[in-house]
Every structure is written in structure tokens, then in C-alpha cells.
C-alpha positions as CSV (number, residue, x, y, z in Angstrom):
1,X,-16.0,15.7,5.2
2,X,-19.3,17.4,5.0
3,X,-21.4,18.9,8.1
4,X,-25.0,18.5,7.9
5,X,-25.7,20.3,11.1
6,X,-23.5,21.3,13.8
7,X,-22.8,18.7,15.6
8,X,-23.1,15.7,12.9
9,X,-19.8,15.2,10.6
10,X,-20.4,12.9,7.6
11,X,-17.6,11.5,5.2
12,X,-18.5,11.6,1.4
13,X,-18.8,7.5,2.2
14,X,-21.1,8.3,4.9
15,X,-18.6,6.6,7.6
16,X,-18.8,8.2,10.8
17,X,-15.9,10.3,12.0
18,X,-13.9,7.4,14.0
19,X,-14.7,4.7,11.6
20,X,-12.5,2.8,9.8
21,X,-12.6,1.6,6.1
22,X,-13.0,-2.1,5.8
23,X,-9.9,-3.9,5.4
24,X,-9.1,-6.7,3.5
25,X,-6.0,-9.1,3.0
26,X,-5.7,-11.4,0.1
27,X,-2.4,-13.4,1.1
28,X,-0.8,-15.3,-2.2
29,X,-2.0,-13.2,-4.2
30,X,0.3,-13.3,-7.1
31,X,1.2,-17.2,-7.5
32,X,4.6,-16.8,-9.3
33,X,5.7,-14.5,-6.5
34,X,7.7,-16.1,-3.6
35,X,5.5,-14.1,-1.4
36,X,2.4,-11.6,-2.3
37,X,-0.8,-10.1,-0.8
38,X,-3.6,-8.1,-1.9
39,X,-4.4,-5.1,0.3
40,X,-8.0,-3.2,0.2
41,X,-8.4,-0.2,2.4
42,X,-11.7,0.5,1.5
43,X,-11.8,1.7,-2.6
44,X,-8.2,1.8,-2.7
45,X,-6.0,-1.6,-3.8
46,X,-2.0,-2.2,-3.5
47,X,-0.4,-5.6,-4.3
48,X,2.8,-6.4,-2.6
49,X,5.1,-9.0,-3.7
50,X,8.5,-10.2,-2.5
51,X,11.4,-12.3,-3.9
52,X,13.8,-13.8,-2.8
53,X,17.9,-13.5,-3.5
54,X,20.6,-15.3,-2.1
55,X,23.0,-12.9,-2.7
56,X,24.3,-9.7,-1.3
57,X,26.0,-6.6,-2.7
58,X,29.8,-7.5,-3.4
59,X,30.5,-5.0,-0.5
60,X,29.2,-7.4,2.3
61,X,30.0,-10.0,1.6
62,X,31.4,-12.7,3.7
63,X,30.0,-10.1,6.4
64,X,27.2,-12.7,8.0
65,X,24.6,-9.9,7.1
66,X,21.7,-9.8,4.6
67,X,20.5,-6.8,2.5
68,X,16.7,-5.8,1.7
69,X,15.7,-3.4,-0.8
70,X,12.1,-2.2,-2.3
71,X,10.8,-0.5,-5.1
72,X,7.4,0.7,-5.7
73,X,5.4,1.5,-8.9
74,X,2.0,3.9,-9.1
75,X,-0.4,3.5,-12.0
76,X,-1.8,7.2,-13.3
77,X,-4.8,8.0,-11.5
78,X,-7.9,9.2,-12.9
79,X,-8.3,12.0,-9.4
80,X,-7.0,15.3,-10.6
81,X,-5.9,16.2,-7.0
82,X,-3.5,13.0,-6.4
83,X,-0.3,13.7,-6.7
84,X,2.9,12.2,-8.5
85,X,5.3,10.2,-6.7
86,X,7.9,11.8,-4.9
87,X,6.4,15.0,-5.3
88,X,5.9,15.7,-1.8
């Protein structure tokens, strides 16, 4: 954030201090996907997807309880000052 006087704070997008980004939700996204969305938080873009297994680990089975997992994937970035995943 930049200060142009003292009492006025301005982001670099010129979004006042309590404003949101826009947000947008494209559901289906991905049509081979059992489930997908596009999410836009202003600049920034993620696209979720989910399938669907009827299985569970050999562990629990027969147990009458289900199992979720995720994964996640980052493309490089062309900002110097991002960092890499699980780096922090």
C-alpha cells in the first residue's frame, strides 16, 4: 500500500483499504471433471476439480466410512518475491 497523504491509504490497484477484490465463480469449469470451478480473486486464478472413487484404502474397509484426499499443483510464477510451495 502506498500513502499519498496522511490520512489517505491507496493499494497499488487503487482499491480502498476495506475493499474487496472482485470475485468470480465459474462452476463446471473443466467438463471431463466430475466436479470443477474456476475461481478469480481479482488477478489471481485457481481451478479446482474433484473426482470421484468408490473405493477406500484397504485399511477401512468394511468400516461404513469414506476417505478424502487433495493434492495441489502451482505453475512457476513470473513475481520474484512469490514463494515455492511448502516453503513456509
Amino acid at each position: 500500500m502506498t500513502t499519498k497523504n496522511k490520512d489517505v491509504v491507496f493499494r497499488s490497484d487503487n482499491r480502498a483499504p476495506d475493499q474487496l477484490r472482485q470475485i468470480n465463480i465459474t462452476p463446471d469449469f473443466i467438463q471431463t471433471a466430475e466436479g470443477s470451478a474456476l475461481i478469480e480473486i481479482g488477478n489471481t486464478r485457481v481451478i479446482c476439480t474433484a473426482s470421484i472413487e468408490e473405493s477406500v484404502p484397504s485399511f477401512m474397509k468394511g468400516s461404513g466410512k469414506g476417505w478424502i484426499t487433495a493434492e495441489y499443483s502451482m505453475l512457476p510464477t513470473r513475481h520474484s518475491n512469490a514463494y515455492a510451495a511448502g516453503s513456509c
